[in-house]
Every structure is written in C-alpha cells, then in structure tokens.
C-alpha positions as CSV (number, residue, x, y, z in Angstrom):
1,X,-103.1,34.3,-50.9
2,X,-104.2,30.4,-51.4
3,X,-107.2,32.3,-53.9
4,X,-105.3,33.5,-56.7
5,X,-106.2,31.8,-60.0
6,X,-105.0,31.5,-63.2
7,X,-105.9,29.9,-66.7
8,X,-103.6,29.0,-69.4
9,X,-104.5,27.4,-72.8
10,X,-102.8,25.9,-75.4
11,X,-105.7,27.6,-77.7
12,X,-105.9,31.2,-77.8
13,X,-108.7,33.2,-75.6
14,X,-111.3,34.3,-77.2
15,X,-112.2,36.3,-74.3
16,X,-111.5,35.8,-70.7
17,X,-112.3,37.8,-67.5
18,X,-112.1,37.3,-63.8
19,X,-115.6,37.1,-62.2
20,X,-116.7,36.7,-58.7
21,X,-119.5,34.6,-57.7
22,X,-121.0,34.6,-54.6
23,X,-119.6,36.5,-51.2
24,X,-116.4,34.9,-50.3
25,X,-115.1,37.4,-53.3
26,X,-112.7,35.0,-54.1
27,X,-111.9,35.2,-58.0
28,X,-113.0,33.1,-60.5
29,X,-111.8,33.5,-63.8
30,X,-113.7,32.6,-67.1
31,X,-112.3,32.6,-70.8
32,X,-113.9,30.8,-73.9
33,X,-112.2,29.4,-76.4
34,X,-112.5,27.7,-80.4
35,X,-111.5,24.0,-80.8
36,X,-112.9,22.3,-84.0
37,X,-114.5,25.0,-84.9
38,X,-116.4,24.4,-81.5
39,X,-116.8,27.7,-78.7
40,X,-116.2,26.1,-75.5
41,X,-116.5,28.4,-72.1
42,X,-114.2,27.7,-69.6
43,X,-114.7,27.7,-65.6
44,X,-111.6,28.6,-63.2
45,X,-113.8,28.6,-59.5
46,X,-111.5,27.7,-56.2
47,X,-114.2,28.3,-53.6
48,X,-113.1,28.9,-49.7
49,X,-113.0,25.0,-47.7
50,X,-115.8,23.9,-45.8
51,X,-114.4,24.8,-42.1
52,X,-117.2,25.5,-40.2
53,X,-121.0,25.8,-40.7
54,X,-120.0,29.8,-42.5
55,X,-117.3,27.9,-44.7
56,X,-119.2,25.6,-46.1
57,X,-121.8,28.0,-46.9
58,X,-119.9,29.9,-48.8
59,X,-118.3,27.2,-50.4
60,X,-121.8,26.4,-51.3
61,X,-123.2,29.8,-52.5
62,X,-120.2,29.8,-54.6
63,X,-120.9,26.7,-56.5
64,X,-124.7,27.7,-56.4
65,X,-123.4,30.9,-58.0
66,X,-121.4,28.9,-60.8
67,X,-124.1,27.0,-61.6
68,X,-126.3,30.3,-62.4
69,X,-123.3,31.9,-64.3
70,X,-122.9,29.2,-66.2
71,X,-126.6,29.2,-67.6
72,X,-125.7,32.4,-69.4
73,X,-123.6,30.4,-72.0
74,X,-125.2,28.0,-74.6
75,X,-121.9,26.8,-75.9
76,X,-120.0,23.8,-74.5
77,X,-118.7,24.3,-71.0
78,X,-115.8,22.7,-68.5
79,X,-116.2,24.3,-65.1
80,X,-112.6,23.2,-63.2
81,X,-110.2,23.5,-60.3
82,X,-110.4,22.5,-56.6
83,X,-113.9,22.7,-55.9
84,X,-112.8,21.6,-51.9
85,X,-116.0,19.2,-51.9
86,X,-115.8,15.6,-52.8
87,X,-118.3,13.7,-55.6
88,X,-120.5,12.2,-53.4
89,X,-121.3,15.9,-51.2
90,X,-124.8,17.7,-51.8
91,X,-123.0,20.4,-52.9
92,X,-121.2,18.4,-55.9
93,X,-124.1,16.5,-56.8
94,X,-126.5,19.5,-57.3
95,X,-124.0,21.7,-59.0
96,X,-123.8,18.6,-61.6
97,X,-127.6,18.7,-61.5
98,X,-128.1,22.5,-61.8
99,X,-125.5,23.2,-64.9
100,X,-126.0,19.1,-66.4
101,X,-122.7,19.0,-66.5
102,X,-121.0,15.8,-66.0
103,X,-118.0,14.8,-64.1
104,X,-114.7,13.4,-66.3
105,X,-114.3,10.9,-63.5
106,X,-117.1,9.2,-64.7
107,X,-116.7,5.6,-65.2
108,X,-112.9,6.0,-64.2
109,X,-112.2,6.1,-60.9
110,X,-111.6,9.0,-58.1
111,X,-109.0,11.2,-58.3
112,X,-107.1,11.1,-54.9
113,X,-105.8,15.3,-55.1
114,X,-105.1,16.4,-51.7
115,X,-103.4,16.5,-49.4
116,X,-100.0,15.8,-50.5
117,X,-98.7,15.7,-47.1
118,X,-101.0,12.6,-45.8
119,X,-101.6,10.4,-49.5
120,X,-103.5,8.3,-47.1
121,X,-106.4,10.0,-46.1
122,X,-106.2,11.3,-49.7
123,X,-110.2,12.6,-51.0
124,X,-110.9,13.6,-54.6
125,X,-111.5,17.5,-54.3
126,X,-109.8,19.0,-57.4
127,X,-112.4,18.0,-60.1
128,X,-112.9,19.0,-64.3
129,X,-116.6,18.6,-64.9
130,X,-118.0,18.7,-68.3
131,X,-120.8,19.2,-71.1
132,X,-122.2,16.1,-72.4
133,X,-120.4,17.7,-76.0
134,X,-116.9,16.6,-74.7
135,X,-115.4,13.5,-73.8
136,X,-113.2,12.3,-71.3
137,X,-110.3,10.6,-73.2
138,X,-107.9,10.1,-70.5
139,X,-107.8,11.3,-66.9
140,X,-104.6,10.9,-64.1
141,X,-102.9,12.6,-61.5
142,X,-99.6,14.4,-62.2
143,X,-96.7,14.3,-59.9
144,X,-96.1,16.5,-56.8
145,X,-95.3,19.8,-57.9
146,X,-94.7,21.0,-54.9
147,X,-98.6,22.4,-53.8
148,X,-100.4,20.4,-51.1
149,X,-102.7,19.2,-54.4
150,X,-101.7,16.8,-57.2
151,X,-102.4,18.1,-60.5
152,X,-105.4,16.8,-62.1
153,X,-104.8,15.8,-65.9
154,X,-107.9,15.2,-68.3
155,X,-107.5,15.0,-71.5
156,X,-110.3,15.8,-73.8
157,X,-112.4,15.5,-77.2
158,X,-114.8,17.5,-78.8
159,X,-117.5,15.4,-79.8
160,X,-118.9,15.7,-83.0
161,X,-122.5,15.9,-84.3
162,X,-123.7,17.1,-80.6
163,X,-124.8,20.0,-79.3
C-alpha cells in the first residue's frame, strides 16, 4: 500500500527494526548507525494525510508518538520522510519543540515535494529534521522519479566537539 517504508544507508546498521507509533499502525522503521565514530539513530515515520478531522489526528498522534520514541535515545537523531504536514502546522512546530530537533530547511528555503502532478500548488511536506550535532551542508530536490513526491536530498556533517 502507499505505507510501506524502507531505509537504506550507505553506512552499515547497527541495528534497525520496524516500529509502530501511534494507531494508524502504519510502520515506521528505525535503525542507528556509526559515522565518525558518532551513533546516530535514524527515523523512517510516513504518517496517514490529514483528510478529515480522524486523519489528521492520527497524523498527529503519530508524530506525538515519534516525539516520545525518540526520547529513549541520547545519541544524535534524524527523524525523516513525508511527514504530510507543512513547517508552519502545529503539528510540525511542536514535534520540533518536543524532540529539539531542528529542521535542515533552516535558513535555506522550503522544499516544494508534492504533488508532482500540480508543481504549482507545490507545499513542503517531505521533511529531514535534525539534532543540533549535525549540520545541514546542502539540501535540494531530486528529479521526478516517478512518485507523486520529489525526493528530498540533504546532505549532512557530523559536527564535532558537540553533544
């Protein structure tokens, strides 16, 4: 269905697992990984669109239920995929505020992802948010691959002497 997920890595797992967080039981996967010497926990969530007050509730538990999952791990974290809310809804803004995570858009720009099919009305829904340990280095939009999203291309750095 449009809810499979997967995660691949240049860097090899450390561990990794499908989790599901909230009651949409959509998966989620999670996997953590070594860069620089550096354990970094990685986020896979693709919670349901907001159709409908019982949509976006779920959408929101969802990211409510990242947020808590996330305070297990003390390590650095990138929580990613289409999120289906844009940076400037309540959901988005508290899930930054719950996990302090901040979002690689910063100080670049939106990300216009979806929909494909209408680049006009194009909103910024597919989103890489990060720990204040890594740094956004470069951040674009890939070519049409043939999804109803544009891939979402960050490129990273470990930040030393943090954390």
């Amino acid at each position: 269905d449009n809810f499979g997920i997967a995660l691949l890595s240049k860097l090899p797992f450390q561990s990794s697992n499908v989790v599901y967080l909230g009651s949409a039981e959509v998966p989620s996967v999670v996997a953590t990984v070594r860069c620089n010497g550096r354990e970094i926990t990685i986020l896979g969530t693709h919670p349901l669109p907001p159709s409908g007050r019982e949509g976006t509730a779920l959408r929101d538990e969802q990211l409510s239920a990242a947020a808590t999952f996330l305070a297990q791990f003390q390590n650095s974290k990138i929580v990613l995929g289409d999120l289906n809310t844009t940076p400037w809804c309540h959901s988005f803004r508290r899930l930054l505020k719950e996990t302090e995570l901040k979002d690689s858009s910063r100080g670049l720009g939106y990300a216009y992802t979806w929909p494909t099919y209408f680049p006009l009305l194009g909103i910024p829904i597919d989103h890489c948010l990060l720990s204040r340990d890594l740094r956004t280095i470069a951040r674009r939009v890939g070519a049409n691959a043939g999804s109803d999203h544009l891939p979402l291309i960050v490129d990273l750095e470990v930040r030393s002497g943090l954390h």
